[in-house]
C-alpha positions as CSV (number, residue, x, y, z in Angstrom):
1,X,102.7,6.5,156.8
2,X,105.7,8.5,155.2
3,X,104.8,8.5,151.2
4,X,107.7,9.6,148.4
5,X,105.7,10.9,144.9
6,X,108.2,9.9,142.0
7,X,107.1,10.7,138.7
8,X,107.7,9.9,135.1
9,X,106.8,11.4,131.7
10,X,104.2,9.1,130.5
11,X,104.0,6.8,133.3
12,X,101.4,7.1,136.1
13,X,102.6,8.7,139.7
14,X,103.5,5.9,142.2
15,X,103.5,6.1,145.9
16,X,106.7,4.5,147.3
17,X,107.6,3.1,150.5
18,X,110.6,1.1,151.4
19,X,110.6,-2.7,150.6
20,X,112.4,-3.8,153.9
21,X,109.7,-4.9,156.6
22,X,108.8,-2.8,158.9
23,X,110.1,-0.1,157.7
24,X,108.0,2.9,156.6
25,X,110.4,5.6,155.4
26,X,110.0,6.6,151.7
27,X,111.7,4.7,149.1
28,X,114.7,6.6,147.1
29,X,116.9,4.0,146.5
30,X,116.9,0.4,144.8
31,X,119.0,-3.0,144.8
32,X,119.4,-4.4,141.2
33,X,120.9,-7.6,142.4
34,X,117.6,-8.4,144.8
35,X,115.2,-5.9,143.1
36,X,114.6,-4.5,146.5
37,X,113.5,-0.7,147.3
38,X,115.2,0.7,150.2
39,X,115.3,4.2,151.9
40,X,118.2,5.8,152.5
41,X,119.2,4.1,155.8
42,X,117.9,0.9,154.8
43,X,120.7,0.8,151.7
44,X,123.6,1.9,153.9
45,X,122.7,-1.2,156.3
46,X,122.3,-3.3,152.9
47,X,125.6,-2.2,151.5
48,X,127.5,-2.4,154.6
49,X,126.8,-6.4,155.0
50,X,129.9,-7.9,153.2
51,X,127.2,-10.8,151.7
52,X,125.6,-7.5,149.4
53,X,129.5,-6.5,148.2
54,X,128.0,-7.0,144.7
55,X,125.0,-5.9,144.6
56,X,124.5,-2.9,142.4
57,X,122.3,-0.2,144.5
58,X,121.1,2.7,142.3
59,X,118.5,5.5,142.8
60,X,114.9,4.5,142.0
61,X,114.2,6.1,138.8
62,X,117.6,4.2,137.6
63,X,117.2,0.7,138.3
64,X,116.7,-2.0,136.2
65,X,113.3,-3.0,135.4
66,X,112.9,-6.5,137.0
67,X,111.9,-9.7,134.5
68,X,108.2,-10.1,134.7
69,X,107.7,-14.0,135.5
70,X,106.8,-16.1,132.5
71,X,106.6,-19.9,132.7
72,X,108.8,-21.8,129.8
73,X,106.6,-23.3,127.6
74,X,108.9,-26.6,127.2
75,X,109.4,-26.9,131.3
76,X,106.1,-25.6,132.8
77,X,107.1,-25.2,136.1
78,X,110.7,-23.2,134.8
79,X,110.3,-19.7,134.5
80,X,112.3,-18.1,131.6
81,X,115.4,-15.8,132.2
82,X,117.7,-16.6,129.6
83,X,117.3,-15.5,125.6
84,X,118.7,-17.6,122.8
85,X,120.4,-15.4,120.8
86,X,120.7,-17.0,117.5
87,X,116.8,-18.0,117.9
88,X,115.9,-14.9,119.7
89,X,113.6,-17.1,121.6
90,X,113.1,-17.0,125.9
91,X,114.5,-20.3,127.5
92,X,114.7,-21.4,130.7
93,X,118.0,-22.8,132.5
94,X,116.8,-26.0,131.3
95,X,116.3,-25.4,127.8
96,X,120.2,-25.0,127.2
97,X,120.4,-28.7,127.1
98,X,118.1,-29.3,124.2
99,X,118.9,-30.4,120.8
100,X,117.5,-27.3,119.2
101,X,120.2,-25.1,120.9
102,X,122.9,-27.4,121.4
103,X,126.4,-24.6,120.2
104,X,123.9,-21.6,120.8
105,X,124.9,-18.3,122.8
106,X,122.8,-17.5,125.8
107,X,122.0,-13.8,127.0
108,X,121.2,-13.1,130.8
109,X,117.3,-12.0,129.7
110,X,116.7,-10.0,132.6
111,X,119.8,-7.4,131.3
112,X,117.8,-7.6,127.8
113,X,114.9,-7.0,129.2
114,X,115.9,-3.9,131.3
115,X,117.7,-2.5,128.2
116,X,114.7,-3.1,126.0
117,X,112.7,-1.5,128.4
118,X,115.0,1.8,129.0
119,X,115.0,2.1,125.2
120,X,110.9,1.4,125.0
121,X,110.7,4.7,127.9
122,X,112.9,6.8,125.6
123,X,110.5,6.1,122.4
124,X,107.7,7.2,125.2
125,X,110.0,10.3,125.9
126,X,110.5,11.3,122.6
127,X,106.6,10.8,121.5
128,X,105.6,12.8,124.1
129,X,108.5,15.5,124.6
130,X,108.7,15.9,120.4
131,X,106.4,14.1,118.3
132,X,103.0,14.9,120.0
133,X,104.2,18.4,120.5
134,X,105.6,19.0,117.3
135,X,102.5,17.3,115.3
136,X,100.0,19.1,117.6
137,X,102.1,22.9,116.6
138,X,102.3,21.7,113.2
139,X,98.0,21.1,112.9
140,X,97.4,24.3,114.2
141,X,99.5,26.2,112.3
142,X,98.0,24.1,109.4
143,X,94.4,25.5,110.9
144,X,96.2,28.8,110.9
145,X,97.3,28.8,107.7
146,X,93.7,28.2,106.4
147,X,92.3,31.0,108.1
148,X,95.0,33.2,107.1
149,X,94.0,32.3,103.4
150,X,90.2,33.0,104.3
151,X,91.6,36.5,105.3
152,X,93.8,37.1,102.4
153,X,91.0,36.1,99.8
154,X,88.6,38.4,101.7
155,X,90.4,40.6,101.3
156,X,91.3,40.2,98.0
157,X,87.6,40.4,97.2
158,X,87.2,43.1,98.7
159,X,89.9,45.4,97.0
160,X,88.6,43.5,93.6
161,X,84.8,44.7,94.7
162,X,86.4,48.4,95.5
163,X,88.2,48.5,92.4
164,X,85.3,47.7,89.8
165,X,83.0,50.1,91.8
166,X,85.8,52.6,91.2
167,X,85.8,51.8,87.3
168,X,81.9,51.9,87.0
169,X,82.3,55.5,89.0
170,X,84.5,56.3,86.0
171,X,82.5,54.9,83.7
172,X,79.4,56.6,84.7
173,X,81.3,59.9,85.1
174,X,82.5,60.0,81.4
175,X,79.2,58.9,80.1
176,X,77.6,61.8,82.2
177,X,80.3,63.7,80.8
178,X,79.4,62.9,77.4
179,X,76.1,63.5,77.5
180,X,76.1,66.7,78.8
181,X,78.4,67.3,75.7
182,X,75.9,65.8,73.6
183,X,73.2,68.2,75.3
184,X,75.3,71.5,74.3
185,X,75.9,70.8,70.6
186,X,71.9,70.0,70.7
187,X,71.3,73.4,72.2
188,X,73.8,75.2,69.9
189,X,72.3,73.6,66.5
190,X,68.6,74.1,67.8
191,X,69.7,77.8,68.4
192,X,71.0,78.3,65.0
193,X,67.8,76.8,63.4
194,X,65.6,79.2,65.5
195,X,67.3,82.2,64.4
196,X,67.0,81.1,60.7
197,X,63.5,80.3,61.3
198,X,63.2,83.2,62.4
199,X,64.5,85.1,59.4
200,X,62.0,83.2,57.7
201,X,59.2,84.6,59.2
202,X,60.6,87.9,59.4
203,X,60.7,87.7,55.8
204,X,57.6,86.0,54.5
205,X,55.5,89.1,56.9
206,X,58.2,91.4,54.8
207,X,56.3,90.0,51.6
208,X,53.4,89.8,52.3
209,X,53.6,93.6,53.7
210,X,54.8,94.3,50.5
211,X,52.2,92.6,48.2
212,X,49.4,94.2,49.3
213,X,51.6,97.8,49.3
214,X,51.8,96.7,45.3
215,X,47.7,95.8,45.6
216,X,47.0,99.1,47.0
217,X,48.9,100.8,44.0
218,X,47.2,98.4,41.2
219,X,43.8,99.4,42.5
220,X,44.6,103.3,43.3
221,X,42.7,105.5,40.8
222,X,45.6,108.0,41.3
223,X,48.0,107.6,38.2
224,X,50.2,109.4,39.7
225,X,51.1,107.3,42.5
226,X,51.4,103.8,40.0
227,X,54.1,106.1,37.8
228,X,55.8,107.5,41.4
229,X,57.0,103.9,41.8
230,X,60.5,104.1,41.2
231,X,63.0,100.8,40.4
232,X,64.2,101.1,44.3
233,X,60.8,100.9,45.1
234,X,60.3,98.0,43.0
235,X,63.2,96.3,44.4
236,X,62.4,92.7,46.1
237,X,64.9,92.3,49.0
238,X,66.6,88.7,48.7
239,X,65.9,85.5,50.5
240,X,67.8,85.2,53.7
241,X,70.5,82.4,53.6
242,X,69.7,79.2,54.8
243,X,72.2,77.1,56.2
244,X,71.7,73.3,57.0
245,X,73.1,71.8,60.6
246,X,75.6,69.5,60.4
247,X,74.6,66.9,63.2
248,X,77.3,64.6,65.5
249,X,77.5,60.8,65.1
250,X,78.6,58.5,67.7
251,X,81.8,55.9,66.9
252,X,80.8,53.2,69.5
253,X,84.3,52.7,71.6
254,X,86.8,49.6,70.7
255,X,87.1,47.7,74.3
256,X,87.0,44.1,75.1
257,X,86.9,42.0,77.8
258,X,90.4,41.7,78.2
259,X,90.5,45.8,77.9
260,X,88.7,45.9,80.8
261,X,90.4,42.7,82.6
262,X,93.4,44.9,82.8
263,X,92.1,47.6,83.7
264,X,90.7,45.8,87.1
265,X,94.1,44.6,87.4
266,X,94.8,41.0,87.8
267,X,95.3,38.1,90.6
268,X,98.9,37.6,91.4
269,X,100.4,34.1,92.6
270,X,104.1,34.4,93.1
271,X,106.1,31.9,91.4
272,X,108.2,30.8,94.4
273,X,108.5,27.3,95.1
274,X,106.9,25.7,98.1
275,X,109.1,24.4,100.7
276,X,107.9,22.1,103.5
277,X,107.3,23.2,106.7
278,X,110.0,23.8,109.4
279,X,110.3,21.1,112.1
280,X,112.7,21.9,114.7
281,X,115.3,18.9,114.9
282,X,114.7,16.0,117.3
283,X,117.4,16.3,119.7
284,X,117.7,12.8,121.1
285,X,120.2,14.0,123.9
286,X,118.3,16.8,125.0
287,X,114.9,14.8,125.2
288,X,117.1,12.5,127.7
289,X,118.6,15.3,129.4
290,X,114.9,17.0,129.8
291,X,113.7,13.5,131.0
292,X,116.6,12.6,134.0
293,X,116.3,16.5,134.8
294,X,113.0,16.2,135.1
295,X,113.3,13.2,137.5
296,X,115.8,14.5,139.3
297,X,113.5,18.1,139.7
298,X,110.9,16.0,141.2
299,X,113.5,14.1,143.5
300,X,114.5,17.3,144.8
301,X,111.0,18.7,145.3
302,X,109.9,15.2,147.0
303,X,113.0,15.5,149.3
304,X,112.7,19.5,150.3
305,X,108.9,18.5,150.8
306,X,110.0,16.1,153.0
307,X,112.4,18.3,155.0
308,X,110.7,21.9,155.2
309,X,107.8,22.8,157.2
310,X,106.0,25.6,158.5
311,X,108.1,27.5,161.5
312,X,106.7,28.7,164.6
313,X,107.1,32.3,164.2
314,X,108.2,34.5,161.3
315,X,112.3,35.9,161.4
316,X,113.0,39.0,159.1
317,X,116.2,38.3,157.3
318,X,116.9,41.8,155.8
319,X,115.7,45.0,154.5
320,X,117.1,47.3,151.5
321,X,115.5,50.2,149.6
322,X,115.0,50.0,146.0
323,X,116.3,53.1,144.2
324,X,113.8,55.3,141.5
325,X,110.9,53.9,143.0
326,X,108.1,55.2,144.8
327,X,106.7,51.8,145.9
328,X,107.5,48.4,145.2
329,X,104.1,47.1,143.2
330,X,105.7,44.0,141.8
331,X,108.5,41.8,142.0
332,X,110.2,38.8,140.0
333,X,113.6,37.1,141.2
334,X,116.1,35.0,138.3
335,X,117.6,32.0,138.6
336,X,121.3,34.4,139.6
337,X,119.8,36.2,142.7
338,X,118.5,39.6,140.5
339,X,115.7,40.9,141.5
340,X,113.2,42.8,139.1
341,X,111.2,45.4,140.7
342,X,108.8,47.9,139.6
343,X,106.5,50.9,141.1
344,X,102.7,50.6,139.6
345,X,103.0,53.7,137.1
346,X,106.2,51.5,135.5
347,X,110.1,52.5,135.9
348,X,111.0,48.9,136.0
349,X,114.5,48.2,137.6
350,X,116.7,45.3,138.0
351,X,118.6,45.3,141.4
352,X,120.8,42.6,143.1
353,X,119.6,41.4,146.2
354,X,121.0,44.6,148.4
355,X,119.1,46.9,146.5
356,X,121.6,48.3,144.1
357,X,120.8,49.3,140.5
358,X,122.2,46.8,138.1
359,X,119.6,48.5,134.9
360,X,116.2,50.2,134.0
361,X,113.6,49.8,132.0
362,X,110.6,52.6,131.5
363,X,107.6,51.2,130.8
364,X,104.1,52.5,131.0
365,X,102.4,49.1,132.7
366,X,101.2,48.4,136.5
367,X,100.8,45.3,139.2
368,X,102.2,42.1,137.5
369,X,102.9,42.7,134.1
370,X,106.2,41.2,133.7
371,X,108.3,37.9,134.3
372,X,111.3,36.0,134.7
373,X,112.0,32.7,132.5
374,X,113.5,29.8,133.3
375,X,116.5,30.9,131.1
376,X,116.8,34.2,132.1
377,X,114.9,36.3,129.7
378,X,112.7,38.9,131.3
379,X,109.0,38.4,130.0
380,X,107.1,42.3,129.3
381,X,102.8,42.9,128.6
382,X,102.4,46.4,126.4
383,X,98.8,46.7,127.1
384,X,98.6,49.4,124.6
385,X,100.2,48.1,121.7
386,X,98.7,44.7,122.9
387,X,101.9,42.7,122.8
388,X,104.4,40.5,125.2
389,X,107.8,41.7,124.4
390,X,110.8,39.5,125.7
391,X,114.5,40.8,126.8
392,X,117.2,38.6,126.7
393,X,120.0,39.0,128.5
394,X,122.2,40.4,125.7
395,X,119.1,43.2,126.3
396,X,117.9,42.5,122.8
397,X,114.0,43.5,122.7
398,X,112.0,41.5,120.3
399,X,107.6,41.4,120.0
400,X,106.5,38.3,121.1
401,X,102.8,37.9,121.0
402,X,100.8,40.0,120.1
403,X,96.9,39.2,121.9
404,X,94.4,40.9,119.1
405,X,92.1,42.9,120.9
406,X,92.6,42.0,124.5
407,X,95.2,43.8,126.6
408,X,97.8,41.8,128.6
409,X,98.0,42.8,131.8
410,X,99.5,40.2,134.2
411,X,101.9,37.4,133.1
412,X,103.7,34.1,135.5
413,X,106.3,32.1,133.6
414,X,106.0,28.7,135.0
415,X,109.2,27.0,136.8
416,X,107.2,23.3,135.9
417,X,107.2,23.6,132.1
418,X,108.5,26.7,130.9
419,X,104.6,27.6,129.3
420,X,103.5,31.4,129.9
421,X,100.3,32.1,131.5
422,X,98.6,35.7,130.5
423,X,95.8,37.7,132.3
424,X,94.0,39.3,129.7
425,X,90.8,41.9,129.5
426,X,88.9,43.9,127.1
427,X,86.1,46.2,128.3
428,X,83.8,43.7,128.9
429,X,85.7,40.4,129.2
430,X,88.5,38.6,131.0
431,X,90.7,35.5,130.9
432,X,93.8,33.5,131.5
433,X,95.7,32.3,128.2
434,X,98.5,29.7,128.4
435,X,101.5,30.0,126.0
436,X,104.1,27.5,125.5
437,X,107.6,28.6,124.9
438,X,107.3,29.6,121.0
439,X,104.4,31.9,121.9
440,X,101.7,29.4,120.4
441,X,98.3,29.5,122.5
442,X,97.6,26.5,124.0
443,X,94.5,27.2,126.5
444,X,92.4,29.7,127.6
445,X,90.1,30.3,130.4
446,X,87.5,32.4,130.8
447,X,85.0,31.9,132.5
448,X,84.7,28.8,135.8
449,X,82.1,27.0,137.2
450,X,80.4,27.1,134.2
451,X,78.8,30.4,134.4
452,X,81.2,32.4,136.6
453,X,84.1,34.9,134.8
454,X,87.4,36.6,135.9
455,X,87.4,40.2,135.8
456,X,91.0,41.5,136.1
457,X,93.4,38.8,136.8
458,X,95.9,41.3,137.9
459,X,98.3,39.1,139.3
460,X,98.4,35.5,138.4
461,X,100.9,32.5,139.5
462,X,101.1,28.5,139.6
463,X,101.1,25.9,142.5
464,X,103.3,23.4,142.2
465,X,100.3,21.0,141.5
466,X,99.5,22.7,138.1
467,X,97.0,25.0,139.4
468,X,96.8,28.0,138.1
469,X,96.5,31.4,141.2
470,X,94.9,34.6,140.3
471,X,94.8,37.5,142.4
472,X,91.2,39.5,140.8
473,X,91.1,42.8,141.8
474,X,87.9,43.6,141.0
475,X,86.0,40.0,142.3
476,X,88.5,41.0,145.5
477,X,89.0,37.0,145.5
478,X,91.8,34.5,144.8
479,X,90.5,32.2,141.9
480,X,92.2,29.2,141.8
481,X,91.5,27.0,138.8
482,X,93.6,23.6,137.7
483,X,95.7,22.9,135.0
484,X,92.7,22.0,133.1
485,X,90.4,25.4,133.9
486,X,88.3,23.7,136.5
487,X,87.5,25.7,139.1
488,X,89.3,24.3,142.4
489,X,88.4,27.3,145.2
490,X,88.0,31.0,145.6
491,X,89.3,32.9,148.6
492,X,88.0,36.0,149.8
493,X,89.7,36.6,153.2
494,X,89.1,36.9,156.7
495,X,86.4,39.5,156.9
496,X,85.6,43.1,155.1
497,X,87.7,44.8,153.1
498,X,90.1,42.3,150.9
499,X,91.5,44.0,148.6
500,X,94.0,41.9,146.8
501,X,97.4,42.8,145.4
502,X,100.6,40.2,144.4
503,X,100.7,36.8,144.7
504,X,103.1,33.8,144.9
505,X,103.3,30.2,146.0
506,X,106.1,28.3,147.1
507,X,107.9,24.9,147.5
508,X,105.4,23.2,149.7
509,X,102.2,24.4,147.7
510,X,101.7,27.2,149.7
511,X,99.5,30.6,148.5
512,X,100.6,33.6,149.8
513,X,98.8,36.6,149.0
514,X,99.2,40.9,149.8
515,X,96.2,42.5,150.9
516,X,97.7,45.6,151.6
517,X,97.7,45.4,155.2
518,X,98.9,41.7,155.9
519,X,99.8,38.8,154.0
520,X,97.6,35.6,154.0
521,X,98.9,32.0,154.0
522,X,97.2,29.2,152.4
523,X,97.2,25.5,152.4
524,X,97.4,24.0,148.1
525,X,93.6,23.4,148.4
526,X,92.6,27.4,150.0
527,X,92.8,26.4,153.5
528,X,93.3,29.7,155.5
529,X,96.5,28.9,157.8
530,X,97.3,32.5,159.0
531,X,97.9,36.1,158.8
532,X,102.0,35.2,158.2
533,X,102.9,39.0,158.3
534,X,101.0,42.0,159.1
535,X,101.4,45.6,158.9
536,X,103.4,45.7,161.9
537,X,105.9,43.5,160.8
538,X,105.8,44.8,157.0
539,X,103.7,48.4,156.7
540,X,101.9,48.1,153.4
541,X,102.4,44.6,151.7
542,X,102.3,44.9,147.8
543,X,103.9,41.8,146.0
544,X,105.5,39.0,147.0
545,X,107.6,36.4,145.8
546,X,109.8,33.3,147.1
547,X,113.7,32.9,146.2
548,X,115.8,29.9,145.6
549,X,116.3,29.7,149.4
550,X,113.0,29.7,150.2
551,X,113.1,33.2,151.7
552,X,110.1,35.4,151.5
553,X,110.5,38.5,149.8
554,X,107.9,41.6,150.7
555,X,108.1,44.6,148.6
556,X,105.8,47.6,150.5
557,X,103.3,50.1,149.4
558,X,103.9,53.1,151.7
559,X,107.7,52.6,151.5
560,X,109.9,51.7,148.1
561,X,111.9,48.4,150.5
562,X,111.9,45.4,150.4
563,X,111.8,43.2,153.5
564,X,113.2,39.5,153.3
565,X,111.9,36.8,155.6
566,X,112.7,33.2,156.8
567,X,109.3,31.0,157.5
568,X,110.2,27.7,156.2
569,X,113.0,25.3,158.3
């Protein structure tokens, strides 16, 4: 049986077949007047019989929600379909004759109900496209905020701690300073005393000495020697000067606390006033632009799914050569058939889809470190300043994220959402972080199976399920994890010797993935459905990617072309 997928923002995917018996094509299409789904063919025949000239036939997603039955409660077996509208009360048919409502205005409550409804869906829209979103940014940049002031008042502490232990080096160095001071005039005065002391001494031995000379003359029987004495004999030298020290005192110094409060310097809170945080606008119109867009995105996925398949063989479309390159190691196409190409040591060029040079970047990355947005903007990873820079197409360069201490090396922009998903590895580590379109982190995903990690997501992509496609180089395995992180399936080839370079998917789910010699083909759920190219057909497969027209584009190793294919009709 033929099943369409429709699906709705906040409503639960339905599975939809036409209404008209026997008939088992998928339903697109649906008849207001009879509430009937119909397929394409199946309206045409309904609006072609001259009994259906007024019936209102409308695509699926735009029809009016039908009146769920509800018995009057006056008339049990009436069911209601008409609204009073000065009670605001649901009547049936029969009700119009009572007293109560006897002058009153009667609305067709099947219209009320379908406009109540549309307006009820928008509400959902908005909740979900703005409200939850916004809320969700805003609490996390509330949790940010708080972890930012952790880090500020760390810091803070720390240059508070740095700058006391800097004033108590001072301190200590004066007071050594003073006390060596204090040490010299000690030594100086202490030097002073011991040379009068010694004088002293010096002096008493000099009397002493000089007593008993006078002794020995006093008991000498010589006369003559007592009457030789002569007045400069007699003569008593003086008493050596004394001199007393005149010692320091110490004048305690005049600080206080608030001396030495600004001397540490002081805590700072500016005076500016607090505003309220910035909330991007509620667009009403654009959330109902996003939401019929978004409808009409899946219409046109559910109806290409419906009309491409696999083809028998492989056709090659066209081949150009991609000037300043020496190969082409990866490749992403924009939404106005420009190609961005680059070789693995950088030199990044944009090129229109003959292979000539429209502009050039130089950049210093390798494999798939860059990416195209849904509006235009090419998407860079600076694994050595460990930041995502983004180029718009005025070619103004601004820093986007920047990832801490892991280095972005592989980056998809996804065509479901808009949200960026990042391959990122330190030494040791590696993940996958999700970015919505402000650069917030939403998810990250390291490690699968509950035990098992990447190790360099070197190219990385997304199925149109939500799953999430890396191409690890070193694991020499596509990991293929959902929207979620769960692990889904890992492929690791057809025999020895996968080694594993870019990787896309396209419009019907399928992985296709460079090895280097051939390029593999997988089913959404890692099915292995064939070597689609091999060396013969494109010598040394590098990257890959899928444009607009569903032609597969094969940029080569040995050679710096590109080769263009049709395998989808």
């Amino acid at each position: 049986m033929a099943l369409s997928k429709l699906s709705l923002p906040g409503i639960p995917q339905h599975f939809l077949e036409c209404g008209i018996e026997d008939c088992e094509r998928n339903c697109q299409y649906y008849c207001n007047h009879c509430h009937l789904k119909l397929c394409e063919q199946c309206r045409n025949e309904h609006l072609e019989s001259t009994e259906n000239d007024d019936h209102e036939v409308v695509l699926y997603h735009q029809r009016k929600r039908q009146l769920p039955i509800e018995k009057c409660k006056s008339h049990k077996t009436k069911d209601v379909d008409l609204l009073c509208k000065e009670c605001q009360v649901p009547l049936c048919s029969k009700c119009t004759t009572l007293r109560d409502h006897q002058g009153h205005t009667f609305l067709d409550l099947e219209t009320i109900y379908a406009e109540k409804f549309s307006i009820s869906q928008e509400e959902v829209n908005k909740i979900q496209e703005y409200f939850l979103p916004t809320s969700k940014d805003l609490k996390k940049e509330i949790k940010e905020n708080a972890t930012k002031i952790k880090k500020v008042m760390d810091n803070i502490r720390t240059s508070m701690r740095a700058e006391a232990e800097s004033l108590k080096s001072l301190v200590d160095k004066v007071h050594t300073e003073k006390l060596e001071q204090l040490d010299q005039m000690e030594h100086s005065l202490l030097k002073d005393l011991y040379y009068q002391d010694k004088a002293f001494s010096d002096y008493i031995n000099y009397l002493q000495d000089l007593v008993k000379e006078f002794h020995d003359h006093l008991s000498s029987t010589k006369i003559q020697e007592l009457i030789s004495l002569t007045s400069e004999t007699l003569k008593i030298q003086p008493i050596p000067e004394k001199t007393n020290p005149v010692t320091p005192e110490f004048i305690a110094g005049q600080f206080s606390k608030d001396d030495i409060t600004k001397l540490l310097g002081r805590i700072n809170v500016p005076n500016v006033k607090r505003e309220g945080r910035k909330i991007q606008k509620m667009n009403s119109s654009t959330i109902n632009k996003y939401s019929r867009e978004h409808i009409k995105q899946i219409a046109q996925k559910s109806n290409v799914n419906q009309t491409l398949s696999l083809s028998s063989s492989v056709t090659e479309v066209r081949e150009f050569t991609v000037p300043g390159v020496d190969h082409v190691g990866h490749m992403s196409l924009d939404q106005s058939d420009r190609l961005w190409v680059s070789a693995l040591s950088g030199n990044l060029l944009q090129t229109d889809l003959q292979g000539n040079e429209l502009q050039r970047i130089q950049t210093f990355s390798g494999r798939g470190y860059y990416t195209v947005t849904q509006d235009g903007d090419l998407i860079l990873t600076d694994e050595y300043k460990k930041v995502i820079n983004r180029v718009t197409l005025d070619n103004n360069i601004t820093e986007f994220i920047k990832t801490g201490d892991w280095d972005p090396i592989s980056i998809h922009s996804s065509h479901i959402n808009g949200d960026l998903l990042v391959g990122l590895v330190t030494e040791r580590e590696a993940k996958v972080a999700r970015y919505n379109k402000r650069g917030k982190e939403l998810q990250n995903i390291q490690r699968y199976n509950n035990k098992e990690r990447l190790y360099s997501p070197c190219y990385i992509t997304e199925n149109i399920n939500g799953d999430i496609c890396i191409s690890d180089v070193v694991k020499k395995a596509v990991v293929v994890v959902n929207k979620s992180g769960k692990h889904r399936f890992s492929y690791k080839g057809q025999g020895v010797g996968f080694s594993l370079w870019g990787i896309c998917t396209d419009v019907l789910g399928h992985i296709l993935v460079c090895d280097g010699y051939n390029v593999h083909l997988l089913d959404q759920d890692g099915q292995f459905l064939s070597l689609l190219l091999t060396s013969k057909q494109a010598p040394g497969p590098i990257s890959v990617c899928v444009d607009i027209e569903k032609n597969l584009f094969v940029g080569q190793r040995i050679k710096n072309r590109v080769k263009v294919f049709k395998y989808l009709h």
